[in-house]
C-alpha positions as CSV (number, residue, x, y, z in Angstrom):
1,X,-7.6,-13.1,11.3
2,X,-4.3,-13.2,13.1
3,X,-1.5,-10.4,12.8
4,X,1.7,-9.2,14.9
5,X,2.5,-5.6,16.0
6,X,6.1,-4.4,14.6
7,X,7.7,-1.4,14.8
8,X,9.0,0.2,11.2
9,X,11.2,2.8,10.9
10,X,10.0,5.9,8.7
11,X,10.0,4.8,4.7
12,X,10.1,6.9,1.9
13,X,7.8,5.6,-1.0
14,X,7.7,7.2,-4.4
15,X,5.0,6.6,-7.5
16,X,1.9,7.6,-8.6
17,X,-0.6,8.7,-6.8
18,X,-4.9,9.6,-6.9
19,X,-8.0,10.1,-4.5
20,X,-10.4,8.3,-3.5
21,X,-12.8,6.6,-0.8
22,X,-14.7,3.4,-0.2
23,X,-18.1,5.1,-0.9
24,X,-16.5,6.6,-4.1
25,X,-18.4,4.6,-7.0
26,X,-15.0,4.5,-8.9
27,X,-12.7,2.8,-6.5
28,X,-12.0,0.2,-7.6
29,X,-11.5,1.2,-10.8
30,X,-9.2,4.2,-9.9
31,X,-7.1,1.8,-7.5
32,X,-7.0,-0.6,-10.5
33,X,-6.4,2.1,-12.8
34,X,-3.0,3.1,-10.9
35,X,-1.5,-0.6,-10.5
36,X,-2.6,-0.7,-14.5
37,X,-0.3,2.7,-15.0
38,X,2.6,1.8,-12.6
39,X,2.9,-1.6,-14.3
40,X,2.6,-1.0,-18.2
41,X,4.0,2.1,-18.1
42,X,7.4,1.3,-17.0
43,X,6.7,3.3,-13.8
44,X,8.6,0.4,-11.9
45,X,11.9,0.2,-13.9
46,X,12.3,4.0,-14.0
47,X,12.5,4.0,-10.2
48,X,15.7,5.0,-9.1
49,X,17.5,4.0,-5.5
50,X,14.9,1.1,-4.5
51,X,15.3,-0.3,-0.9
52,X,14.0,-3.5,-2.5
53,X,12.0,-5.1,-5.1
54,X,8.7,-5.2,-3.3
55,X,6.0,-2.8,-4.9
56,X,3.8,-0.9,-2.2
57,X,-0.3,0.1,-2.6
58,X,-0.2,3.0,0.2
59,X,-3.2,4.7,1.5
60,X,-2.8,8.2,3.9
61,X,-3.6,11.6,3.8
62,X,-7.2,10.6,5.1
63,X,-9.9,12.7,5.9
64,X,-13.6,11.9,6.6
65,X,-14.5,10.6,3.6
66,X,-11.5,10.5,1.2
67,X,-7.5,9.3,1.0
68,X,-5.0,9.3,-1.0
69,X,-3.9,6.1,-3.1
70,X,0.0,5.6,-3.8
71,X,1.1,2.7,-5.9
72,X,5.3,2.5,-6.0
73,X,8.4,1.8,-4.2
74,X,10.0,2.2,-1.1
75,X,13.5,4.0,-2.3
76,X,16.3,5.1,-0.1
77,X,16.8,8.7,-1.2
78,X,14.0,10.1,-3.2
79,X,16.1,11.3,-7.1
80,X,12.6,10.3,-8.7
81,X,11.3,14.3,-9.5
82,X,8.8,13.5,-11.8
83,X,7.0,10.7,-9.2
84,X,4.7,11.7,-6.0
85,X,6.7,11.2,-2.9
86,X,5.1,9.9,0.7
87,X,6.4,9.2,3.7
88,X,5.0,6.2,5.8
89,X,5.6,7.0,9.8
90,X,7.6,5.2,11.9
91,X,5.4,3.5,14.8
92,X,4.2,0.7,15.3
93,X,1.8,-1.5,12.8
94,X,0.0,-4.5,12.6
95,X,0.8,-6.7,9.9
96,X,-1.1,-9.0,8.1
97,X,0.0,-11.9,6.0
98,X,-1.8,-12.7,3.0
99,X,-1.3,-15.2,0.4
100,X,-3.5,-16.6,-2.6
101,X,-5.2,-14.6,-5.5
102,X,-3.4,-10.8,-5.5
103,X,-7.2,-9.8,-5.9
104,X,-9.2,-11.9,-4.0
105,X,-6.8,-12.5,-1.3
106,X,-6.5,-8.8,-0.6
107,X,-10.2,-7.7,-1.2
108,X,-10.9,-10.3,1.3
109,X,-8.1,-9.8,4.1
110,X,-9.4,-5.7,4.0
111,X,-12.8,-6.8,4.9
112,X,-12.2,-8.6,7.8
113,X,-9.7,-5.5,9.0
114,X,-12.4,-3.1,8.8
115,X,-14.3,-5.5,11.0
116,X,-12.0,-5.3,13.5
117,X,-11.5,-3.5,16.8
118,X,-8.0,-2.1,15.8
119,X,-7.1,1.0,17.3
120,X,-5.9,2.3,14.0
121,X,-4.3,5.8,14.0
122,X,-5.0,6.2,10.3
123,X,-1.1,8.0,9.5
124,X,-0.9,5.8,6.6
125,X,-1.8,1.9,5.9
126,X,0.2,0.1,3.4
127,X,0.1,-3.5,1.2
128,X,3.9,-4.6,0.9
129,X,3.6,-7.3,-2.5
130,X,6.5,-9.5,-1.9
131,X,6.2,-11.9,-4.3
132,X,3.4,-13.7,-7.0
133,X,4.4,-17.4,-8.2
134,X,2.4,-19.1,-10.3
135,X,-0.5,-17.0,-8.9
136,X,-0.3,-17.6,-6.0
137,X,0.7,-13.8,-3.9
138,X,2.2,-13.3,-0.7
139,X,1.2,-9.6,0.5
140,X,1.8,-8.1,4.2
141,X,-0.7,-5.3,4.9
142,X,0.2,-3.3,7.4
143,X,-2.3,-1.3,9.5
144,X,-1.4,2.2,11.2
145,X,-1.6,1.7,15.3
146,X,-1.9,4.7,17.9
């Protein structure tokens, strides 16, 4: 799977947040479960000072066995109190481009990261959606770097 290193600057993401881990039975139904919450319940509109109109799936804090999963926005300024804010690092990332079934095409893109020698630093990994036409999504995910 090809990608390119980039350097971001630091972003501020606000939105709602849970744990979790890939050995956790529930995953997949907690991850779902906050995409579910951020869409229908008009999470997204309340979101004041957006950089853009992308939504972000962003995954830090991690420890041995756990992270933290944050579904939201990257906004200029956080005046969202009521929302969990994060902070992605700046450094550099490699960035993925993904396009086809939001679902499919993201499960599948993460199992071939995991399967490869990146020399992740693990600070904070993040899916940027950009758009979804007629099904069809186009998603960056972009993987910490040391």
């Amino acid at each position: 799977m090809n990608y390119e290193v980039v350097t971001l600057k630091e972003k501020i993401v606000v939105g709602t947040c849970a744990r979790t881990g890939n050995d956790d039975p529930d995953c997949v139904k907690i991850i779902g479960g906050l995409w579910q919450k951020f869409m229908a319940e008009g999470i997204w509109e309340s979101i004041e000072n957006k950089a853009n109109t992308y939504c972000i799936g962003l995954y830090s804090d991690y420890d041995e066995t756990s992270y933290d999963v944050t579904v939201g926005c990257e906004v200029l300024e956080n005046s969202n109190p009521k929302l969990t804010e994060k902070r992605i690092s700046a450094g550099q990332y490699a960035v993925f481009h993904v396009k086809g079934d939001v679902v499919k095409a993201v499960s599948e893109a993460w199992g071939k990261i995991w399967d490869m020698p990146l020399d992740r630093s693990f600070s904070g990994d993040f899916e940027e959606y950009l758009s979804n036409d007629n099904g069809v999504a186009e998603i960056n995910i972009y993987i910490a770097l040391k």
